[in-house]
N, C-alpha and C positions, 0 to 999 in steps of 0.2 A: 436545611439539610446540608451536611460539611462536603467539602470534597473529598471524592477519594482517594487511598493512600495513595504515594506516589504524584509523578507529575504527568502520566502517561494512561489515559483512560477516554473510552465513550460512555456519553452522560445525554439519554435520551429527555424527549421532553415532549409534552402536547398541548396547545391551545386546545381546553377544553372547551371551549363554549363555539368552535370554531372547526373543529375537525380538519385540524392542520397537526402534523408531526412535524419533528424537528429531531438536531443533532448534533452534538460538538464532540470531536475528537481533539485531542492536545495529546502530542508525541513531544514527552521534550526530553529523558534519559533512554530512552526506546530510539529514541530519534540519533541520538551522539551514538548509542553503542551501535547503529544501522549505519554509520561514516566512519567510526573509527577505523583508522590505519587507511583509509581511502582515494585520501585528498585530492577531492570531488574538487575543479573548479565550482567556486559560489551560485553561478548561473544553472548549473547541472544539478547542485545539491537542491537548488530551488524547487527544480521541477518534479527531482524523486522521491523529495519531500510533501511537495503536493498530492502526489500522486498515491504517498504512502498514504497520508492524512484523510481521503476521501476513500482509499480502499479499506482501511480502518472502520469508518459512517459504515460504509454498505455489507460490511462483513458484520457489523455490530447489529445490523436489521433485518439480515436474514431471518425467512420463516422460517426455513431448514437449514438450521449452522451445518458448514462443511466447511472443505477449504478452498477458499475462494481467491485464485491467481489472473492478476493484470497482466497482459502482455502487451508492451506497444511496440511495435518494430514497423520499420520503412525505410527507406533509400536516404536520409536527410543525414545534419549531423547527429545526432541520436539515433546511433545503431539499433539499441536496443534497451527497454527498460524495461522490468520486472519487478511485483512487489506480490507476496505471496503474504496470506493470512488465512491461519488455522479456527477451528471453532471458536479455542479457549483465547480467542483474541491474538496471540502468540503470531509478530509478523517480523516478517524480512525483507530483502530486497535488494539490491544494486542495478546500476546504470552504463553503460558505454556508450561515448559517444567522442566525436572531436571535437577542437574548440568551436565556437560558435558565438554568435549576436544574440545576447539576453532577448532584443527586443522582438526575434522572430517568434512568431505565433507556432502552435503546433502545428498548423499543416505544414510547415517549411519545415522546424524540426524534426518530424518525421514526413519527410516527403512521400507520396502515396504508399502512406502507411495504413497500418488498419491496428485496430484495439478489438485485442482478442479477452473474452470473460474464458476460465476455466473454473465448474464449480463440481469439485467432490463430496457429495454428500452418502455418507456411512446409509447400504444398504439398496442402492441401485448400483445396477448391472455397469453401466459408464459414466463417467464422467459429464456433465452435460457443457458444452460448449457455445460461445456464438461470438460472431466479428461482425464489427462496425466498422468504416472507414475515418479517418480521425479526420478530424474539422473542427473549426472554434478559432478563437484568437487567443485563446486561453485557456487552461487544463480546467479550469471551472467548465468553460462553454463547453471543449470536449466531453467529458461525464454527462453534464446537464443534458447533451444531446442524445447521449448513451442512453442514459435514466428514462430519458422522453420514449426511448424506442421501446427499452425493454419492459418500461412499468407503467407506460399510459396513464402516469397524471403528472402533472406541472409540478415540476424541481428548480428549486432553487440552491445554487452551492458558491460559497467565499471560501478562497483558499488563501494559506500565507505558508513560508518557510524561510529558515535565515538558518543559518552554522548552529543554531541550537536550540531549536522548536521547530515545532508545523503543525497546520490547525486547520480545522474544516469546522465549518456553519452549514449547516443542509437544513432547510425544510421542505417540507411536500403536501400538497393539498391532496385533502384522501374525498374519497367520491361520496357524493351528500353532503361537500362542504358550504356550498351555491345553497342547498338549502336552508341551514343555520345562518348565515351573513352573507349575502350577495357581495358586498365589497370587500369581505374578511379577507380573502388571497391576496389580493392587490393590496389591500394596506399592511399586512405583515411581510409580503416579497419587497414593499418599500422602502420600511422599516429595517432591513436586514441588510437590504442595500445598502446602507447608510456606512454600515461595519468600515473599520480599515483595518489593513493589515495588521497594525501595531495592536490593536485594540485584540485582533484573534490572538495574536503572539503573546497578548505581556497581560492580559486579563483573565482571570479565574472563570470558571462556566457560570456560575450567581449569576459574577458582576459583569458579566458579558449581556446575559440575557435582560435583567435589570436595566442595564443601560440603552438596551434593544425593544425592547418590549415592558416597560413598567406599564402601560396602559391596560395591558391585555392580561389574560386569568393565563397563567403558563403550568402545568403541573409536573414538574423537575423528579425523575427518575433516578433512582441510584445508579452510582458509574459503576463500568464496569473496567475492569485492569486492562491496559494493553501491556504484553511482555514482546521482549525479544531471547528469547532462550532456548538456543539449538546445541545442545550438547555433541561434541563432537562424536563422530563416528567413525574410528580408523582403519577398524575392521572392512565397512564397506566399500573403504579408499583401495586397503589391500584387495579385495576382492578384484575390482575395476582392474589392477595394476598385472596381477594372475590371470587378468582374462586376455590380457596382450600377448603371452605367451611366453616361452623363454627364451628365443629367440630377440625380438625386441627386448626384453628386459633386461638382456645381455648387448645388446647394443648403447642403450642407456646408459648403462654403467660404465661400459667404455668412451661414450662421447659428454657422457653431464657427468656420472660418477655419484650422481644423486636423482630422486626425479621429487620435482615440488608440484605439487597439486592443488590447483587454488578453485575451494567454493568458494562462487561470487554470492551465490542464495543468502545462505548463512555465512556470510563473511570469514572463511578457515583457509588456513594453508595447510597443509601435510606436506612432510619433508621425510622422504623416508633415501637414508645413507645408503651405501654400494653394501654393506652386511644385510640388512635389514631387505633389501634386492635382491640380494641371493639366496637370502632364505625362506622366502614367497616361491622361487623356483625349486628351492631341495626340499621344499615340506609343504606339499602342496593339499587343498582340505580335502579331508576326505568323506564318503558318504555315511552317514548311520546306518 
């Protein structure tokens, strides 16, 4: 089975004889248009990149696609990180934080931080929510922890990211695996261990798994697309800018003379001139 188009997709998979699942994600044009214009220290693009890469897996394995938003925030130097993915795979995301030591673990970078899940799925009443406090020495061990709480079987996840890829390996032992191979988990969590970054980064999902698993029966699923495609919205920006009032709006134009508007989600600016300000206040929407 070929890869699929693109270089940006999750491509599931199962030991079948073993009742283990698995999953690679590879962000690598999805990944550039998520940095562009950003310039992400390397250490920070690292982590948002990981952190894309795994939310990618778990959005891809959803029983009920919605849209499933990471939030990590905490007192450390990573203020805050966000990575947001819709059913149709379709993700975003950016990061603030100050400079920092690559080598600190998440609990330093987000110092008593917590990782919050938000999942909307089309057709209930809320949102369903839940927070974990972050721990790990590593955004693999963070998730893993997660994974552990929220899905009650044994997870496994390798993350990598550089200026121009990010890549997730996950697999997980599904319940009545201990039946079919009493040593099957342990010998494929070994096996996978083995991965290196480079090897997630710079190899195709085949030659990944091939290289990981030729021992084993693996049955390789078609990938599915990951996009980054958030069409602007200027209308909603104006909306937001009318809700300040005329009063400030008119302050604005007198102290900026423009007002610029930066989605961090979707990576946009909006720049709307001292006309384009004035005319939000003299033609203001009206009701049907």
């Amino acid at each position: 089975m070929t890869e699929p188009v693109g270089d940006s997709y999750v491509r599931r998979f199962l030991f079948e004889d073993l009742e283990i699942r698995g999953a690679v994600a590879r962000l690598g044009d999805v990944w550039r248009r998520m940095q562009h214009g950003r310039a992400y220290p390397p250490a920070l693009a690292k982590v948002l990149g990981q952190v894309a890469a795994v939310t990618a897996v778990i959005a891809g394995n959803l029983k009920q696609p919605g849209r499933l938003t990471f939030q990590l925030q905490g007192h450390g130097p990573i203020e805050l990180l966000v990575v947001d993915c819709d059913a149709s795979l379709n993700i975003r995301g950016h990061a603030r934080a100050q400079d920092f030591d690559p080598a600190l673990p998440p609990a330093r970078l987000f110092a008593d931080g917590r990782l919050m899940l938000t999942l909307d799925v089309a057709g209930l009443d809320r949102p369903y929510q839940s927070f974990v406090p972050i721990e790990g020495d590593s955004v693999a061990a963070m998730f893993s922890h997660y994974l552990a709480r929220s899905e009650q079987q044994q997870t496994g996840l390798w993350l990598a990211a550089d200026g121009d890829s990010a890549s997730c390996l996950f697999v997980q032992k599904l319940p009545g695996a201990d039946e079919h191979d009493a040593d099957g988990w342990a010998r494929v969590h070994q096996l996978a261990a083995t991965v290196t970054g480079d090897e997630l980064l710079r190899l195709d999902c085949e030659d990944l798994l091939r290289r990981l698993f030729h021992e084993e029966t693996v049955r390789l699923f078609a990938g599915r697309p990951l996009r980054h495609d958030w069409p602007r919205d200027r209308e909603r920006i104006a909306d937001v800018l009318r809700s300040l009032g005329r009063e400030e709006i008119e302050r604005i134009i007198d102290e900026q003379g423009e007002a610029r508007i930066q989605d961090e989600l979707s990576n946009h600016e909006y720049v709307f001139d001292a006309d384009e300000l004035r005319a939000l206040i003299d033609d203001p929407p009206t009701l049907q």
